[in-house]
C-alpha distance (Angstrom), angle and dihedral (degrees) to the residues before:
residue distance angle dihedral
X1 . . .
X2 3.80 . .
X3 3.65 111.4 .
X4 4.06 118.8 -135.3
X5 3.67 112.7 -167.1
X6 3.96 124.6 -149.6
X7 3.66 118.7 -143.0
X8 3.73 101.1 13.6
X9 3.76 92.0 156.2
X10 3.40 92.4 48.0
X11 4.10 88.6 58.1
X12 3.96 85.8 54.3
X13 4.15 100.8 44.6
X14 3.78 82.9 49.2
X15 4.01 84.1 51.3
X16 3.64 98.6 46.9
X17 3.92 85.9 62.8
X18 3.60 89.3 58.6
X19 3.69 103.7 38.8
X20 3.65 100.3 -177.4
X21 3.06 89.1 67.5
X22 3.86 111.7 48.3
X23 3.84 92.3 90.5
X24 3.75 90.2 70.7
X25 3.86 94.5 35.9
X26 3.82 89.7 59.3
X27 3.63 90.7 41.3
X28 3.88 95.9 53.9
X29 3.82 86.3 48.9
X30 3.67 97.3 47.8
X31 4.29 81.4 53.5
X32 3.58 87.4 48.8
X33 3.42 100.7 54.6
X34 3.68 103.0 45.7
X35 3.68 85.6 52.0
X36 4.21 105.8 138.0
X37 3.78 99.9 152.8
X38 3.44 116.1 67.2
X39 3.52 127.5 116.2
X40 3.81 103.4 149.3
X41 3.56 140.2 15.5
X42 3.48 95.7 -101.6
X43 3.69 91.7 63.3
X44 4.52 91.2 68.0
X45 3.74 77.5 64.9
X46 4.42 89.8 60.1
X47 4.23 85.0 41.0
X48 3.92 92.5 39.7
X49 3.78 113.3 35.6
X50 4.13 82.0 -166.6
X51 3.46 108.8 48.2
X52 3.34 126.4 113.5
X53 3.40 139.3 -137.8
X54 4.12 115.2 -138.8
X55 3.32 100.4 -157.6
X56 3.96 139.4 -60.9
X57 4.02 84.3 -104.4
X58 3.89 92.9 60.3
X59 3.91 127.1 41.1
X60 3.32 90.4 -131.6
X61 4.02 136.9 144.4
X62 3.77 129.0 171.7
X63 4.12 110.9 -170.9
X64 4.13 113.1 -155.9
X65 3.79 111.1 -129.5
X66 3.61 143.2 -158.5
X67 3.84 90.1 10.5
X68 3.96 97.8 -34.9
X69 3.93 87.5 -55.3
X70 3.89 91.6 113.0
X71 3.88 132.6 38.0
X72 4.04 128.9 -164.7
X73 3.56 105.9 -164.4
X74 4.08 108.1 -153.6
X75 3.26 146.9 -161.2
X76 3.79 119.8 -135.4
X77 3.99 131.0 -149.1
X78 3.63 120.1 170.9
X79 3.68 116.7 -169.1
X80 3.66 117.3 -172.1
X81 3.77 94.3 -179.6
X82 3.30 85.2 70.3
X83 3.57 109.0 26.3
X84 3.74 94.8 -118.9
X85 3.53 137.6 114.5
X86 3.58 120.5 -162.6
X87 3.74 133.8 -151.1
X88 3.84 125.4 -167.4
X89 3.48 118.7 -160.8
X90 4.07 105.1 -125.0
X91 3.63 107.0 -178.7
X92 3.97 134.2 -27.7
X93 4.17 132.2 -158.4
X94 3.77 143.2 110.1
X95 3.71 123.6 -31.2
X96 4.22 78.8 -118.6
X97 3.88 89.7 62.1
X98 3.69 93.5 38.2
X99 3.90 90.2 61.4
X100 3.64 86.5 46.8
X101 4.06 92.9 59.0
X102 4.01 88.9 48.8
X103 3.44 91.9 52.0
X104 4.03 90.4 63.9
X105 3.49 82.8 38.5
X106 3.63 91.9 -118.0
X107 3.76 105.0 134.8
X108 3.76 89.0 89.8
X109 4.42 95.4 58.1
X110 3.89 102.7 22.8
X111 3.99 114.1 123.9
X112 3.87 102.5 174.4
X113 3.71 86.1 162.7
């Protein structure tokens, strides 16, 4: 299934704040977006060796960027009526910050965007 991502732009202002990492930002987009073959969750683990899975409760996904220095915690549709599976951006920061939000058990409600 083609993959449509939500918030895109907001992935790349967050980048622009942390310019050493906007090279992989853009790159993980660019993956994103060309996306054809996905027909479960499991299968973001084959296109992204780092994402992870947060439960089978939850469709969620959080991708490590830029080295595990960034996380974008997502939210995951897939509709096979249409052949699409859609992934809103949720929130995005440090792998620090991240830890932070699990800690108040948060990564399973937050909607930053």
């Amino acid at each position: 299934m083609k993959v449509h991502l939500i918030k895109a732009k907001t992935a790349l202002e967050y980048a622009e704040k942390h310019a050493a990492s906007l090279p992989s930002f853009e790159e993980w987009i660019y993956k994103v977006e060309r996306v054809e073959s996905w027909e479960k969750p499991t299968d973001m683990k084959n296109t992204f060796a780092t994402a992870s899975l947060l439960g089978s409760s939850c469709s969620r996904v959080f991708f490590d960027i830029g080295g595990n220095n960034h996380r974008v915690l997502c939210e995951y549709y897939f509709n096979k009526k249409i052949d699409t599976v859609t992934l809103f951006i949720k929130w995005i920061g440090t792998h620090a910050e991240y830890d932070k939000l699990c800690k108040r058990g948060e990564q399973f409600t937050v909607d930053d965007f």
